[in-house]
C-alpha positions as protocol buffer text, in pm:
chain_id: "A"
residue {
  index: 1
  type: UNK
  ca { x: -1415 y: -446 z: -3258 }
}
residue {
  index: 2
  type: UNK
  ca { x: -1228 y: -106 z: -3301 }
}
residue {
  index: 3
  type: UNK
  ca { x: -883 y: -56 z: -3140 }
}
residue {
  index: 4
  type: UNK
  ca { x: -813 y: 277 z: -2891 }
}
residue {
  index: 5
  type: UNK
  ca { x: -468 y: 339 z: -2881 }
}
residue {
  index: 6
  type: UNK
  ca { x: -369 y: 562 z: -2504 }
}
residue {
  index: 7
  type: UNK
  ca { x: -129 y: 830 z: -2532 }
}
residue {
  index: 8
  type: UNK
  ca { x: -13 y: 792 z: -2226 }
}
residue {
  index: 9
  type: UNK
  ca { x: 375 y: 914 z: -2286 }
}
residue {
  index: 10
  type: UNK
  ca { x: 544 y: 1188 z: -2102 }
}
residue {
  index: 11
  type: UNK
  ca { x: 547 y: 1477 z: -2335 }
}
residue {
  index: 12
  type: UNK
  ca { x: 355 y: 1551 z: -2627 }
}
residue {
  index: 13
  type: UNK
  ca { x: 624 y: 1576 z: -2881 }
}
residue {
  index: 14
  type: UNK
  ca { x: 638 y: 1169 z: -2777 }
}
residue {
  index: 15
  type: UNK
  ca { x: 286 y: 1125 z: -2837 }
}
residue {
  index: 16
  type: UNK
  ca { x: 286 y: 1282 z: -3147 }
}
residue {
  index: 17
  type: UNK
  ca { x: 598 y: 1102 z: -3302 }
}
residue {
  index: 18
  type: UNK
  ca { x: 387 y: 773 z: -3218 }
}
residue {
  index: 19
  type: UNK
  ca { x: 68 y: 917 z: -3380 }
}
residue {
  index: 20
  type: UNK
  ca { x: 285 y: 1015 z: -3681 }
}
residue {
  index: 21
  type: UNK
  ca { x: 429 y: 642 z: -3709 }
}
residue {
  index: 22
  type: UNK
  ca { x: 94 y: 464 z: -3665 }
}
residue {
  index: 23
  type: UNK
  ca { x: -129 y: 753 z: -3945 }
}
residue {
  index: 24
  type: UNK
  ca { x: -199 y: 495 z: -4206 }
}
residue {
  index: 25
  type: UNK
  ca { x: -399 y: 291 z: -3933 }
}
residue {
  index: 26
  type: UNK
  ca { x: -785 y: 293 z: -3876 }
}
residue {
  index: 27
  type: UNK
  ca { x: -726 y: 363 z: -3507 }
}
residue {
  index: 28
  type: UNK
  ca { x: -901 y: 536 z: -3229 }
}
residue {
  index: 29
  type: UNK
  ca { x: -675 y: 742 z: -2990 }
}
residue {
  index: 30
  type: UNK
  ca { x: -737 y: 780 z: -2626 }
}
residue {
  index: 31
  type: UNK
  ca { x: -620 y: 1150 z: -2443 }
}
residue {
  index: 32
  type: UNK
  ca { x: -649 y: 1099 z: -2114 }
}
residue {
  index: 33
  type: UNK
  ca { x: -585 y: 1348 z: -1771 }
}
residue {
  index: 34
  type: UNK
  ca { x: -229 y: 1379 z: -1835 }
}
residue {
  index: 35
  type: UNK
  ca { x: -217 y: 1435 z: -2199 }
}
residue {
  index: 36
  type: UNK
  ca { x: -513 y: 1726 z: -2190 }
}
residue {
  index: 37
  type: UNK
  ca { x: -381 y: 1931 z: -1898 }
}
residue {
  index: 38
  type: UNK
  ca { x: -45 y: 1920 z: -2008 }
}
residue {
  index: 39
  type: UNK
  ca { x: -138 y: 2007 z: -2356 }
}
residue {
  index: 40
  type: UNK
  ca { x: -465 y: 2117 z: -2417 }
}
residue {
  index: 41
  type: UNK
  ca { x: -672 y: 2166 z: -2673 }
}
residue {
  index: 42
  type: UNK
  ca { x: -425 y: 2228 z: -2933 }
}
residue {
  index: 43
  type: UNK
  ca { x: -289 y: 1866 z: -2858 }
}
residue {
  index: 44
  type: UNK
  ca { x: -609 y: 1753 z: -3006 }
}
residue {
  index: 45
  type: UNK
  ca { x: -581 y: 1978 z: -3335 }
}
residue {
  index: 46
  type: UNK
  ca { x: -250 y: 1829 z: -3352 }
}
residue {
  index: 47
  type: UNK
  ca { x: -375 y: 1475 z: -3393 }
}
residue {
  index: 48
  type: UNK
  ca { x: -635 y: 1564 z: -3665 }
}
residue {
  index: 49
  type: UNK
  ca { x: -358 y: 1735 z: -3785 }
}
residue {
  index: 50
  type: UNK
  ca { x: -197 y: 1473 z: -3855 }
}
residue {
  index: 51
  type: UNK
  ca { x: -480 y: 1236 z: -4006 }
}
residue {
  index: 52
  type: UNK
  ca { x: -772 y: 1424 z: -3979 }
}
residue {
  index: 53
  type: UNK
  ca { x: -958 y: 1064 z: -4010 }
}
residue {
  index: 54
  type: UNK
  ca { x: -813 y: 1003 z: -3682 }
}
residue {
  index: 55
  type: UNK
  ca { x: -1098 y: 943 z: -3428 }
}
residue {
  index: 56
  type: UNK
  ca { x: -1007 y: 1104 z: -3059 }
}
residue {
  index: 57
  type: UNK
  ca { x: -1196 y: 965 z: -2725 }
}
residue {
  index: 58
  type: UNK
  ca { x: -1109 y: 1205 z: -2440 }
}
residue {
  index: 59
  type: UNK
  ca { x: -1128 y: 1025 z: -2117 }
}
residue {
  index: 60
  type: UNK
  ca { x: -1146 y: 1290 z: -1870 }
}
residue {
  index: 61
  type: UNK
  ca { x: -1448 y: 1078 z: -1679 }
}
residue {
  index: 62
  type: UNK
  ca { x: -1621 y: 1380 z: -1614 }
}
residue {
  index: 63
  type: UNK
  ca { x: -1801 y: 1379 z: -1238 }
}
residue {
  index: 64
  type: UNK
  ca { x: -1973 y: 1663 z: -1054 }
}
residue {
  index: 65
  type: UNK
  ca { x: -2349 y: 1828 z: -989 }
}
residue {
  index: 66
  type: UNK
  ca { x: -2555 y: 1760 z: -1316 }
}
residue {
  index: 67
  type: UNK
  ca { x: -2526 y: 2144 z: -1468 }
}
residue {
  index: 68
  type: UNK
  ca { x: -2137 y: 2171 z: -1420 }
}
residue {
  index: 69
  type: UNK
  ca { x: -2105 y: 1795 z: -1637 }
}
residue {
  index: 70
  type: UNK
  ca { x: -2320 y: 1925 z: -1869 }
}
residue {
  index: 71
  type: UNK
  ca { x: -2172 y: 2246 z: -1929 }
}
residue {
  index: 72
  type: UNK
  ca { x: -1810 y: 2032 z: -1986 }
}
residue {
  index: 73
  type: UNK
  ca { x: -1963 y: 1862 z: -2208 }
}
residue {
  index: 74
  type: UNK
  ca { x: -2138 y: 2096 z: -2384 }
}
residue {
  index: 75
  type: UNK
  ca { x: -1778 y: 2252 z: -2426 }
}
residue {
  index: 76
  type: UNK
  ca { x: -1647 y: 1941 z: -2556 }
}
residue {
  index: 77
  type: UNK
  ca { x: -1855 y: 1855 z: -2765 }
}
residue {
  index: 78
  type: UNK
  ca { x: -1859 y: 2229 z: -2970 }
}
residue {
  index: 79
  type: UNK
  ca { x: -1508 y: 2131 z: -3038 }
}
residue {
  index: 80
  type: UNK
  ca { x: -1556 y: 1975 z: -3343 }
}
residue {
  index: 81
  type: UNK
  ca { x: -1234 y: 1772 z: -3258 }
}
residue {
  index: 82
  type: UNK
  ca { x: -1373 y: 1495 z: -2999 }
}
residue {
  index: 83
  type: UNK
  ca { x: -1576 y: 1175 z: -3162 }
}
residue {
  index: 84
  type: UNK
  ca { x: -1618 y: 1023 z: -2782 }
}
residue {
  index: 85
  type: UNK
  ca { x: -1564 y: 1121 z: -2457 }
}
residue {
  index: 86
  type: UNK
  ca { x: -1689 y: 942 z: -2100 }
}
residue {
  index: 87
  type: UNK
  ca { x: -1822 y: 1047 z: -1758 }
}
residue {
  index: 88
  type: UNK
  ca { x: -1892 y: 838 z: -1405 }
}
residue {
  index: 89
  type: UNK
  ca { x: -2181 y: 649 z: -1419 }
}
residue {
  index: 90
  type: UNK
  ca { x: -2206 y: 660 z: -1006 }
}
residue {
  index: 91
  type: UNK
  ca { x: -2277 y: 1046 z: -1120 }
}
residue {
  index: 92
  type: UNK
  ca { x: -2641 y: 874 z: -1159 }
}
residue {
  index: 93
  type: UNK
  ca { x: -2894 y: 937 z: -1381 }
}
residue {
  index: 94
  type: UNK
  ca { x: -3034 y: 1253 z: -1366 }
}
residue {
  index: 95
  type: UNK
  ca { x: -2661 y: 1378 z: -1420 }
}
residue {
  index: 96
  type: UNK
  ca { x: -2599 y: 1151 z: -1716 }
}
residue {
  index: 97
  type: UNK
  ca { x: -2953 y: 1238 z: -1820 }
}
residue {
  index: 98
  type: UNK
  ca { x: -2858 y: 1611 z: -1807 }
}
residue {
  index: 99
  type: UNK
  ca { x: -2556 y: 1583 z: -2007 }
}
residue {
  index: 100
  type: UNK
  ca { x: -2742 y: 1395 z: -2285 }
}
residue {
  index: 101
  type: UNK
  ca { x: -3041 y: 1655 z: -2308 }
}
residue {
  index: 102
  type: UNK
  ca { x: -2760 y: 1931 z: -2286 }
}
residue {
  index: 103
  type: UNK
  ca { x: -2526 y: 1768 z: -2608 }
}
residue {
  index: 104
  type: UNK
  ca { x: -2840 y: 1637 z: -2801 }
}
residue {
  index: 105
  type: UNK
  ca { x: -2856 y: 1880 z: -3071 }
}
residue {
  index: 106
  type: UNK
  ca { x: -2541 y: 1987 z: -3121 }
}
residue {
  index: 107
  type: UNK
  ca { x: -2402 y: 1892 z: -3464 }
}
residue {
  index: 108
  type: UNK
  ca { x: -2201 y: 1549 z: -3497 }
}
residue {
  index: 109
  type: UNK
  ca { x: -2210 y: 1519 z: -3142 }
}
residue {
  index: 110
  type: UNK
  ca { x: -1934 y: 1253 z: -2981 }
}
residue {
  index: 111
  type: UNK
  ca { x: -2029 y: 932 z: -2870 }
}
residue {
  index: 112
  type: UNK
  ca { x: -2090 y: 945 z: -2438 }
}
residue {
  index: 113
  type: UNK
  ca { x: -1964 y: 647 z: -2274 }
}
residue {
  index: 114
  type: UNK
  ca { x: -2004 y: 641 z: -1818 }
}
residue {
  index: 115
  type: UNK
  ca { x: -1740 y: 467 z: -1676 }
}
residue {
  index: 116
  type: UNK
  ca { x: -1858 y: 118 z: -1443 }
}
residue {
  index: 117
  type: UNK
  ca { x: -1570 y: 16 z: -1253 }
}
residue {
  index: 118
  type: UNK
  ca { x: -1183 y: 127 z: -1321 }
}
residue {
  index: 119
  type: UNK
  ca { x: -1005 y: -131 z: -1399 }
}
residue {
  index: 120
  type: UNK
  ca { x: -748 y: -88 z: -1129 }
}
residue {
  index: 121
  type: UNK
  ca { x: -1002 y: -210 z: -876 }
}
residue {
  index: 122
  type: UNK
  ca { x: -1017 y: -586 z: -779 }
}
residue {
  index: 123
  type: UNK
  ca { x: -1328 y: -723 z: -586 }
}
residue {
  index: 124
  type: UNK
  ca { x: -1229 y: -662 z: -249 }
}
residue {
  index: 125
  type: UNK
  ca { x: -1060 y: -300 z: -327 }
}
residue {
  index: 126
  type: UNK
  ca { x: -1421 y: -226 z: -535 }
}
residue {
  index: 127
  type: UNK
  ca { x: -1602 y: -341 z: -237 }
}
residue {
  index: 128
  type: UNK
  ca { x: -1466 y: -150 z: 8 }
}
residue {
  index: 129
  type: UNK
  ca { x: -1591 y: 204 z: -149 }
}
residue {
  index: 130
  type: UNK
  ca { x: -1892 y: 51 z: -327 }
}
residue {
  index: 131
  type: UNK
  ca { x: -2024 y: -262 z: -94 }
}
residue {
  index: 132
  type: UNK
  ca { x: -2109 y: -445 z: -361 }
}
residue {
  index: 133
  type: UNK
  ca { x: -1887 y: -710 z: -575 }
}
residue {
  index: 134
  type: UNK
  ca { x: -1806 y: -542 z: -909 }
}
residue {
  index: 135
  type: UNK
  ca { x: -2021 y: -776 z: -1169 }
}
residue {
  index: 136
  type: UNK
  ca { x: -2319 y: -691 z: -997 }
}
residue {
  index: 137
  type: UNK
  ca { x: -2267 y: -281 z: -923 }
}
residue {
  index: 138
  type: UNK
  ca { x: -2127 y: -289 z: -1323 }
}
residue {
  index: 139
  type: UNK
  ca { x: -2377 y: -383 z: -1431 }
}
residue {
  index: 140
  type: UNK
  ca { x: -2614 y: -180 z: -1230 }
}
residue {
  index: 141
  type: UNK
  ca { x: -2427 y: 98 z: -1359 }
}
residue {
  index: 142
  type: UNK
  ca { x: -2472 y: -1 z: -1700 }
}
residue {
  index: 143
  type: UNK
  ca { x: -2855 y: -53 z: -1644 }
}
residue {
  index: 144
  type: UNK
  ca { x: -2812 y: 356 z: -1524 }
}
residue {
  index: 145
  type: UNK
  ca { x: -2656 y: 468 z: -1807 }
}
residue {
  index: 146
  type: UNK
  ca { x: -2866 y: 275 z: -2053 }
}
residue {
  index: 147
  type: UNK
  ca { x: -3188 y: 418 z: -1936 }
}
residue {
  index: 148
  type: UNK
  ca { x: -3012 y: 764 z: -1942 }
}
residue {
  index: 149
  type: UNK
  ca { x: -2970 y: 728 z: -2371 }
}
residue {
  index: 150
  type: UNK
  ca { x: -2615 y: 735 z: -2288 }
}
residue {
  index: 151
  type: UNK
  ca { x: -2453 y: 553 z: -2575 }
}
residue {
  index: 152
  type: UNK
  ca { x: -2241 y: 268 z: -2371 }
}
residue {
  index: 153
  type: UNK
  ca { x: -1992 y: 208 z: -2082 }
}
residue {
  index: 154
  type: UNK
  ca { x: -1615 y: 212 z: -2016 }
}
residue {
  index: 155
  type: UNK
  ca { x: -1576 y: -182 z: -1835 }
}
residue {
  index: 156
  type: UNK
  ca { x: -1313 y: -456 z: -1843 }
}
residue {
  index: 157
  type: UNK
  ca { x: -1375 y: -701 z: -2067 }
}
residue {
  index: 158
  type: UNK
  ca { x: -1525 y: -916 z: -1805 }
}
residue {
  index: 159
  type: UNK
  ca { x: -1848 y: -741 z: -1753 }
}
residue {
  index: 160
  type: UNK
  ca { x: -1918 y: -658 z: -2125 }
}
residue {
  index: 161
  type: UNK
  ca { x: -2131 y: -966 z: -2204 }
}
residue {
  index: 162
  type: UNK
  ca { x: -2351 y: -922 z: -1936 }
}
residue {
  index: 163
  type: UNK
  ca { x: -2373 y: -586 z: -1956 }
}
residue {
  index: 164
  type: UNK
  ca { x: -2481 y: -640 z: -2330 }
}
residue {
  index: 165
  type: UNK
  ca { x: -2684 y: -914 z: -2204 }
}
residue {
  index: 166
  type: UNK
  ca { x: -2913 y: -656 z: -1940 }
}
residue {
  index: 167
  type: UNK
  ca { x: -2889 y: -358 z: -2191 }
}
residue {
  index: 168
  type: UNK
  ca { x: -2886 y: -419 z: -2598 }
}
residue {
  index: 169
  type: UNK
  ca { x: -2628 y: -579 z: -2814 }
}
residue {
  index: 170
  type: UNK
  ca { x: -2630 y: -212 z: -2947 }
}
residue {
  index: 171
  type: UNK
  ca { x: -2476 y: -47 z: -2656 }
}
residue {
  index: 172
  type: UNK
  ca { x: -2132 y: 6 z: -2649 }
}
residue {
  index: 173
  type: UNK
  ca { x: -1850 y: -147 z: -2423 }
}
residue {
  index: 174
  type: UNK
  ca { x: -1488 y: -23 z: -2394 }
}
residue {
  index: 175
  type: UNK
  ca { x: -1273 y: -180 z: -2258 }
}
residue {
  index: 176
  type: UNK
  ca { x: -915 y: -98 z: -2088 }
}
residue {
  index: 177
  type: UNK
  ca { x: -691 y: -295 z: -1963 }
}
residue {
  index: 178
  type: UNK
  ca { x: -649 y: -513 z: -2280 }
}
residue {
  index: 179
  type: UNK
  ca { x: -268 y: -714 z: -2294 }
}
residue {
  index: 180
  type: UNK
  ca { x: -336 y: -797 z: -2693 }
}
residue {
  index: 181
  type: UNK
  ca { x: -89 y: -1116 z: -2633 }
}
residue {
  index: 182
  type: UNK
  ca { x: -64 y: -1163 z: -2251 }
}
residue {
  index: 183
  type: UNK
  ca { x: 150 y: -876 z: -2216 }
}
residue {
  index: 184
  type: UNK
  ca { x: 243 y: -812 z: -1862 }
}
residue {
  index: 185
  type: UNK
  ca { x: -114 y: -614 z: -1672 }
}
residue {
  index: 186
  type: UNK
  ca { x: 127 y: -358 z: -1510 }
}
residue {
  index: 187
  type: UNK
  ca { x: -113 y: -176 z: -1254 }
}
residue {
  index: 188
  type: UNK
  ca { x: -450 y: -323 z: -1384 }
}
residue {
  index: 189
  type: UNK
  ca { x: -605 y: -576 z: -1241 }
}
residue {
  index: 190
  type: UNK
  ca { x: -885 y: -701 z: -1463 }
}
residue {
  index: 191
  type: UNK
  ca { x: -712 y: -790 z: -1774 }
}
residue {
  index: 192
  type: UNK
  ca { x: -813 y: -972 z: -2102 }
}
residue {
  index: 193
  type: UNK
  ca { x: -648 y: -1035 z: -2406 }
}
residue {
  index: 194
  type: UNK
  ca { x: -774 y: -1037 z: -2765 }
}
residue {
  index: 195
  type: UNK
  ca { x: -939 y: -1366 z: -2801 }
}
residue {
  index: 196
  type: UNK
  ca { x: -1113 y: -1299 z: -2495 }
}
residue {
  index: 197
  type: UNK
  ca { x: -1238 y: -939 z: -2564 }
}
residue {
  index: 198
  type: UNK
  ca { x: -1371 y: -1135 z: -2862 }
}
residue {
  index: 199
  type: UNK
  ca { x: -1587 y: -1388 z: -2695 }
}
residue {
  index: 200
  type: UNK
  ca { x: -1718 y: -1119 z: -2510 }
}
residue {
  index: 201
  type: UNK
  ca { x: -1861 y: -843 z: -2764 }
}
residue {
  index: 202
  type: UNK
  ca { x: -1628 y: -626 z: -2663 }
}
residue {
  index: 203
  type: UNK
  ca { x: -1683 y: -282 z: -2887 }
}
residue {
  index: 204
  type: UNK
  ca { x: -1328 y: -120 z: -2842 }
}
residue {
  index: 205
  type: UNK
  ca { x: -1003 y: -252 z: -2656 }
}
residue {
  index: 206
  type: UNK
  ca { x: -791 y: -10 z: -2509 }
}
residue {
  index: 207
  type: UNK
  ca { x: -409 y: -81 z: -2566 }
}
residue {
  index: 208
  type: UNK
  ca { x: -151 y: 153 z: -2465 }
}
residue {
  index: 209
  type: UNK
  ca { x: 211 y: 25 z: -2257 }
}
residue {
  index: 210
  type: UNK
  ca { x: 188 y: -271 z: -2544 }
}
residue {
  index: 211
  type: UNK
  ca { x: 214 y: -2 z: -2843 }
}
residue {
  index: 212
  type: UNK
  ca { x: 380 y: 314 z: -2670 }
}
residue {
  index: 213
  type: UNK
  ca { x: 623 y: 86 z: -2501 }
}
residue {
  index: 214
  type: UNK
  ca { x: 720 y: -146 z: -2802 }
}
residue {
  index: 215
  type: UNK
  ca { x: 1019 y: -30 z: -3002 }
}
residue {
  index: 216
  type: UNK
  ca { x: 841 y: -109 z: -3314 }
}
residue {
  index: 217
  type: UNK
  ca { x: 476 y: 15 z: -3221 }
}
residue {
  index: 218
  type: UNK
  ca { x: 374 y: -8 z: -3585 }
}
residue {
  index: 219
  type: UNK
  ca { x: 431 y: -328 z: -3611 }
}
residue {
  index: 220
  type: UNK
  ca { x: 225 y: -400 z: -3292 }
}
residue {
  index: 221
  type: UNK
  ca { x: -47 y: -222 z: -3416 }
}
residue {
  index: 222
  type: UNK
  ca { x: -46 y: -443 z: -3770 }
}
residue {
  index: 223
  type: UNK
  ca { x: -28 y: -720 z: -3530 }
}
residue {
  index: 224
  type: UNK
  ca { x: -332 y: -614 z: -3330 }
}
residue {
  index: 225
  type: UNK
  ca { x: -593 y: -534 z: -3646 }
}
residue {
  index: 226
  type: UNK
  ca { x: -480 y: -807 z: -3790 }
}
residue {
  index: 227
  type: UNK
  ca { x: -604 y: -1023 z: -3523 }
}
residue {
  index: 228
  type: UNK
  ca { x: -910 y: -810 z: -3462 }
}
């Protein structure tokens, strides 16, 4: 299990002062929507800058026709700077499908993960848009993604077991949402903490409020690895 820090703070010089405390740490950072249109590319050079062992998953969930995802992608991935980055798996397959056939021979291509269900949603609030309960439509999703050689799926820890269970032990889940220690869940709704991200073959927990918030975030992170 590999840990995904979010940098989720309000400017970039705050992101990078965390990056710059936490450098000595086999980590995974997460740029999300904020982080990337407020600072761009050069955000992301920053961060190698930094430790250029770094590994950097942008989550910008790509979603649209087939041809404009794979053209993002296709962008991101000539980078050279992103090891992972995700899309919507409700894009279905021939989009996911297109995006893999697009990035497939472009050197060290990133990892492609397709998003399930956020994990803001609860059942009913998941229902309502998909009319379906979330275990099921998750992993139907992941079934979709699986079958488009898309390399695994952004979940809660929840669903990663049985997603594992209908696709391959191989395929990767990532999980937000994790609390490390029971942590307060903020605005998530679906939850889990270390032990059970564990039981579950969870790939990569996603901690951010319990770092970026912590007045001591390297010592959270020890914490956190230590226990992995």
């Amino acid at each position: 299990m590999k840990l995904c820090i979010s940098l989720d703070l309000p400017t970039a010089k705050e992101n990078l002062e965390l990056v710059k405390k936490i450098k000595n740490f086999d980590v995974w950072l997460k740029v999300g929507f904020r982080s990337y249109i407020r600072d761009g590319k050069k955000f992301l050079e920053d961060l190698k800058a930094i430790n250029p062992d770094f590994k950097i998953f942008l989550d910008l969930k790509l979603y649209d026709i087939p041809n404009t995802m794979a053209d993002a992608a296709e962008e991101i991935a000539k980078f050279g700077l992103v090891d992972m980055f995700n899309v919507h798996a409700s894009s279905g397959v021939n989009a996911m499908t297109t995006v893999m056939n697009r990035i497939k021979d472009i050197p060290n291509k990133p990892l492609v993960l397709a998003v399930t269900a956020l994990t803001s949603f609860d059942n009913d609030s998941f229902k309502e848009i998909y009319n379906q309960d979330i275990a099921s439509k998750a992993t139907q999703f992941a079934k979709d993604t699986f079958i488009s050689k898309i390399d695994g799926v952004v979940c809660s820890a929840y669903e990663s077991l049985d997603i594992k269970n209908n696709t391959s032990e191989n395929f990767i889940t990532l999980c937000p949402g994790i609390r490390p220690f029971g942590e307060d869940s903020g605005d998530q709704k679906r939850v889990a903490d270390l032990q059970f991200s564990k039981e579950n073959k969870v790939d990569f927990i996603v901690v951010g409020r319990p770092v970026y918030k912590s007045d001591k975030p390297r010592e959270v992170v020890e914490k956190i690895l230590a226990n992995i």
